[in-house]
C-alpha positions as CSV (number, residue, x, y, z in Angstrom):
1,X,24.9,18.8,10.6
2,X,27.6,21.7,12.3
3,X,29.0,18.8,13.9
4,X,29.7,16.8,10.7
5,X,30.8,20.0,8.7
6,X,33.3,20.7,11.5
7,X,34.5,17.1,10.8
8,X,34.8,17.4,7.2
9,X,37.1,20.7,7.3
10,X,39.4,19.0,10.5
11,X,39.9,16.2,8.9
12,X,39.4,16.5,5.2
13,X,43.4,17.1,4.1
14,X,44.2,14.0,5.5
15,X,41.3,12.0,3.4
16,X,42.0,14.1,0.6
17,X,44.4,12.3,-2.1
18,X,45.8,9.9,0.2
19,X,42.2,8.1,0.6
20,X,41.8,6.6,-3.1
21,X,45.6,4.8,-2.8
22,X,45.5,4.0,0.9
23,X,42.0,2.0,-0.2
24,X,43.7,0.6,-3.1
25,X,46.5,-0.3,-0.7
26,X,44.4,-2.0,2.1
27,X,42.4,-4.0,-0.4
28,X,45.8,-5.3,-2.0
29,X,47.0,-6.2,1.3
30,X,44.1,-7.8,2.6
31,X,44.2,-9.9,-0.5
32,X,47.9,-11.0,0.2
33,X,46.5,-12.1,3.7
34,X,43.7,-13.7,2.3
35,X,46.7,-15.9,0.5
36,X,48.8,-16.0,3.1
37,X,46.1,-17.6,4.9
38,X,44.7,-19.9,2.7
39,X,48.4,-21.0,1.8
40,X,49.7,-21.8,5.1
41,X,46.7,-23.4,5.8
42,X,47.3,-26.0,2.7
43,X,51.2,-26.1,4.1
44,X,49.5,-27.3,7.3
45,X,47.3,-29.7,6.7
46,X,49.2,-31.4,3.5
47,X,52.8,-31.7,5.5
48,X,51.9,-32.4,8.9
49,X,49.5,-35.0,9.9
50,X,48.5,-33.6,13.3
51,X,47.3,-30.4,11.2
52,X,45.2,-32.6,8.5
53,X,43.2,-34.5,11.6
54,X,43.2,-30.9,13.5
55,X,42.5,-28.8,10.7
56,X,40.6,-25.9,13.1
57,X,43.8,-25.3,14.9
58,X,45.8,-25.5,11.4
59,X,43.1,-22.8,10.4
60,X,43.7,-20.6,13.4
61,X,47.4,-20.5,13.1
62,X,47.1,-19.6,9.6
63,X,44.6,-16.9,10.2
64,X,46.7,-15.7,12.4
65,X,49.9,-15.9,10.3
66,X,47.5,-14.1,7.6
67,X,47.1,-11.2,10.2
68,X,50.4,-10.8,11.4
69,X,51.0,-10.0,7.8
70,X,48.3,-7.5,7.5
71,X,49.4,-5.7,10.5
72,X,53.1,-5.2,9.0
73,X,51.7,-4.2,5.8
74,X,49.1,-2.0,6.6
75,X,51.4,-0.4,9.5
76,X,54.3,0.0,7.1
77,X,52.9,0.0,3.5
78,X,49.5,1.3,3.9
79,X,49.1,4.3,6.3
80,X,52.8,4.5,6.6
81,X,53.6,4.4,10.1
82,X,57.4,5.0,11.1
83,X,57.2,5.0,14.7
84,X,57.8,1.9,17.0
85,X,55.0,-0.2,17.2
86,X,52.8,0.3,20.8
87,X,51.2,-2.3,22.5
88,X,47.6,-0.1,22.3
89,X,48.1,-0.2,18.9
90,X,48.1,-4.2,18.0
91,X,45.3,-4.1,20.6
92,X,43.2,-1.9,18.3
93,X,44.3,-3.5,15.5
94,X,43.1,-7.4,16.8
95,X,39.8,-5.4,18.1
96,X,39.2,-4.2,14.9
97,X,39.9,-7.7,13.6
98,X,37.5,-9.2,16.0
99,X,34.9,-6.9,15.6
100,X,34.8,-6.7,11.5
101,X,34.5,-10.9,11.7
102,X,31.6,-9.9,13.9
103,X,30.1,-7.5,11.4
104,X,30.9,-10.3,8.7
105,X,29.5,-13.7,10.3
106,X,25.9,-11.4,11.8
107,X,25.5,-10.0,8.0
108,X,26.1,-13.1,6.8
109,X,23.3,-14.6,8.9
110,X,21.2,-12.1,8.1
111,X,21.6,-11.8,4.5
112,X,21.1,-15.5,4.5
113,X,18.4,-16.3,7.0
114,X,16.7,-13.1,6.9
115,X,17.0,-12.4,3.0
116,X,17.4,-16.0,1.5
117,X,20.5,-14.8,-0.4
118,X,22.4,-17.3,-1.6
119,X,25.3,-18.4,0.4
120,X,28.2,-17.4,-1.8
121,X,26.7,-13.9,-2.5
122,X,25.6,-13.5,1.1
123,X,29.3,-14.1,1.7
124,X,30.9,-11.6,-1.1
125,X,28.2,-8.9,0.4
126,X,29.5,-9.3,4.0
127,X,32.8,-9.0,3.1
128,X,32.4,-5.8,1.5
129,X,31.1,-4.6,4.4
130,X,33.6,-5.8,6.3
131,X,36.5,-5.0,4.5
132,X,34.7,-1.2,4.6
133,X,34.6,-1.3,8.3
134,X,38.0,-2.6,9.0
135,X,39.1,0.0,6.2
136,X,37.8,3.1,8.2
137,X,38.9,1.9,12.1
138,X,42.1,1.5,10.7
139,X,42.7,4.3,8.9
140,X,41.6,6.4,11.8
141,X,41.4,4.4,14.7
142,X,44.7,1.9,14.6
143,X,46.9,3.3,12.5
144,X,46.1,7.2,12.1
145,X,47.6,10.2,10.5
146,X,49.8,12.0,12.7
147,X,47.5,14.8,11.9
148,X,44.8,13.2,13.6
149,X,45.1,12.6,17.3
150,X,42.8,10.0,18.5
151,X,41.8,11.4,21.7
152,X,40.0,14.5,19.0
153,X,38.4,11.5,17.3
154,X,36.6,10.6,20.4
């Protein structure tokens, strides 16, 4: 409990008023990839016939196109980042990509096979918990507050 209370008073300027409008930030942006990918994706596969017959390599470039966005967003718009971009960082950044699709697809699974949720609900559940996840590691973990020095955080 010391240890946690310790945490709060380090770290609690930086999650003060900022927190609410960086959320509202990441959520927006994260919807403009969500576009950006499902956009391309249609550009893809309607314009180019090699895309429409290889649709999960049309869905891969487009996801990524959809992150690359992200990571400019969220670098510039988001957490506000000024500095030049490190190669650590767009390593943390595609781990934390990687590992909130994990968190996604294994609650998905389970909210489906485990919980008989319907699929569509199962889906809008795991992405809440994803988008959380994703939300906190980059907020403290990929992109953090110059405040905050990552090495304290571990």
């Amino acid at each position: 409990m010391r240890f946690a209370a310790e945490l709060w008073k380090r770290y609690s300027v930086d999650m003060g008023e900022r927190l609410p409008v960086q959320l509202v930030k990441f959520c927006f942006v994260g919807s403009l990839n969500t576009l950006t990918t499902f956009f391309t994706y249609i550009l893809l596969t309607r314009t180019l016939d090699f895309f429409f017959v290889h649709y999960l390599i049309a869905e891969a470039l487009a996801y990524f196109a959809g992150t690359v966005l992200s990571f400019i967003l969220n670098r510039h718009w988001t957490f506000q980042k000024s500095l030049e971009v490190d190669f650590l960082e767009i390593v943390r950044f595609y781990a934390t990509i990687l590992s909130g699709l994990a968190i996604n697809l294994a609650a998905l699974a389970a909210l489906v096979e485990l919980f008989s949720l319907y699929d569509i609900i199962a889906v809008a559940v795991s992405l809440f918990f994803t988008a959380a996840w994703n939300f906190l590691l980059m907020k403290f973990w990929v992109f953090p507050s110059s405040k905050i020095s990552v090495r304290e955080l571990v």
